[in-house]
N, C-alpha and C positions, 0 to 999 in steps of 0.2 A: 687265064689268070683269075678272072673273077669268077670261071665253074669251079674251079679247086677252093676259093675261098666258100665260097656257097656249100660245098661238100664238106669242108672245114664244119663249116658253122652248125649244118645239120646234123652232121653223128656227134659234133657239142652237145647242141640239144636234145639228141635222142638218147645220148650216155646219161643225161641230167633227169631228162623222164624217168628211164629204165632207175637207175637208183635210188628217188623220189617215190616211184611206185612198189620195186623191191622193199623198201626201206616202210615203206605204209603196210603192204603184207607181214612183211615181219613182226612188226609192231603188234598188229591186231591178231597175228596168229599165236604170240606168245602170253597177250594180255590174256586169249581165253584158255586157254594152256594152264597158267598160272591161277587164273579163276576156276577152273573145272578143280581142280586137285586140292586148292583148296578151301572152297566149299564143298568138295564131297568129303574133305576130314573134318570140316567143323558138323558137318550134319553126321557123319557116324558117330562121333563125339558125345554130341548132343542127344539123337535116338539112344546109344548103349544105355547113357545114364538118363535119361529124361520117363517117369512113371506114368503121369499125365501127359496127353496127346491134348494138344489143342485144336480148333477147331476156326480157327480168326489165324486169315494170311499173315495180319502185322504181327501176333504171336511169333511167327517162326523162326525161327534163331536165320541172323543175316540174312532173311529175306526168300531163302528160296522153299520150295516145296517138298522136295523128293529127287529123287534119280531115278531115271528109266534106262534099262538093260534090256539091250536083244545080244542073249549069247553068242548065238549062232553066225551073227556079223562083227560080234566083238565089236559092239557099239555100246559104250554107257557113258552119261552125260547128266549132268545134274540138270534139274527143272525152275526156273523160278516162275512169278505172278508179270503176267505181262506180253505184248507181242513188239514191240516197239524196237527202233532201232539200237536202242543202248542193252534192248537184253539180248534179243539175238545175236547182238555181236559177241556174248559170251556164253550162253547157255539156250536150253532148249527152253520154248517160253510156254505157257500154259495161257490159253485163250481165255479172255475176261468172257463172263457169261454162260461160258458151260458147267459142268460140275466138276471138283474143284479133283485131284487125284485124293484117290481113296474116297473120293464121294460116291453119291449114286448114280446114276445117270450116264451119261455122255461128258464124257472127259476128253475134250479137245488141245493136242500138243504141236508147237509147232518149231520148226528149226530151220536154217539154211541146207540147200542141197549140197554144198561146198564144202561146210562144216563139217556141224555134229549130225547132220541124217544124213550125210552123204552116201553109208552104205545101205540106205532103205531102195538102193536101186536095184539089190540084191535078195529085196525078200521076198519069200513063199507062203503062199498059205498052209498054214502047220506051223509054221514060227512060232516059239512062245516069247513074251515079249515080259518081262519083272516091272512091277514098277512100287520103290521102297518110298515109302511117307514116311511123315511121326505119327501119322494115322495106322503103319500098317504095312503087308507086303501085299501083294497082290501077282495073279497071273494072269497075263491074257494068252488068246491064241489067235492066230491070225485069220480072219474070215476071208477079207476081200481086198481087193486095191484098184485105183480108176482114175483116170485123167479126167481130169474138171478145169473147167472156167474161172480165171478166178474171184470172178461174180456167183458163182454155183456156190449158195450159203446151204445147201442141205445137210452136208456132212456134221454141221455143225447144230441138226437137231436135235430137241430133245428127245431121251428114250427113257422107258419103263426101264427096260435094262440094263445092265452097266457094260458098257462098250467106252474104247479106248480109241480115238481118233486122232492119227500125227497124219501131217500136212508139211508139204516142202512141195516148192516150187519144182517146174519139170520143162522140159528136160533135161535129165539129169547135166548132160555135156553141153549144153547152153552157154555161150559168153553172153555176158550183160544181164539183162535182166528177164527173166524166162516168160512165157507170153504165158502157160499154164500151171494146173496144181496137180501133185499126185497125192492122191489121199490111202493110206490103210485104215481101212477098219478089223478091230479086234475086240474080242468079248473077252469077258473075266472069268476064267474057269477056277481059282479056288484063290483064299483071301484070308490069309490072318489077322485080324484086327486087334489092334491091344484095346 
């Protein structure tokens, strides 16, 4: 009598997890859902009619930067200023410290492998990768990709060049929270700048 109560009580509480947790998923899959589509129509909006490009993150209309596009994975995801856990959980974050998208340099992007990089498990080198500012369009192509530490701050050097560095944690198929990083590096092969 009391195994059956006990049994009782545990698939109670396991029903009660499971919908608590469904219900948390849901939430947070539709909040960036609803974030992606529309900050990618206010920022086309805004680039169509906008003459002047600024050059100051606060300038940017709502806050984000750009969207980066890899065709070939049918991946595109808006960018904003940030790594923290309120912007990952909607959008792809652009690393304080590096240069800024459409700058010079070393432009460091980062996202969950869950989310919006989740198909970077799928890229090759040759991938071109878009990435649209109010700065500008830009293309990379994919040089290299490599499992790092997530103490390994190299990726996130500066260069004379302008290379385009996303970052998501790895293994891709990891529960929890993944012990490494997988990084691509990509260079800029041609650039429209307004």
């Amino acid at each position: 009598m009391i195994a059956r109560e006990v049994r009782f009580v545990l698939r109670w509480l396991f029903g009660v997890i499971a919908v608590f947790y469904l219900g948390t998923f849901g939430y947070a899959t539709a909040r960036r859902m609803i974030y992606q589509k529309t900050a990618e129509e206010a920022f086309n909006a805004e680039t169509a009619t906008n003459e002047t490009a600024t050059t100051d993150p606060a300038q940017i209309p709502a806050g984000f930067l750009g969207k980066i596009t890899v065709p070939r994975l049918d991946l595109s995801a808006v960018i904003n200023e940030g790594v923290g856990d309120d912007t990952l959980s909607i959008a792809v974050g652009h690393v304080p410290g590096t240069a800024l998208p459409g700058g010079r340099g070393n432009i460091a992007l980062a996202a969950h492998r869950d989310t919006l990089f989740r198909g970077l498990k799928d890229i090759q080198p040759n991938d071109e990768i878009d990435l649209d500012t109010v700065w500008g369009a830009y293309k990379y192509r994919v040089k290299s990709f490599k499992v790092v530490e997530p103490t390994d701050v190299e990726p996130l050097r500066r260069t004379d060049s302008d290379v385009l560095t996303l970052i998501t944690c790895y293994p891709f198929d990891y529960f929890g929270h993944a012990p490494l990083r997988f990084v691509v590096e990509a260079h800029e092969v041609s650039a429209l700048r307004k």
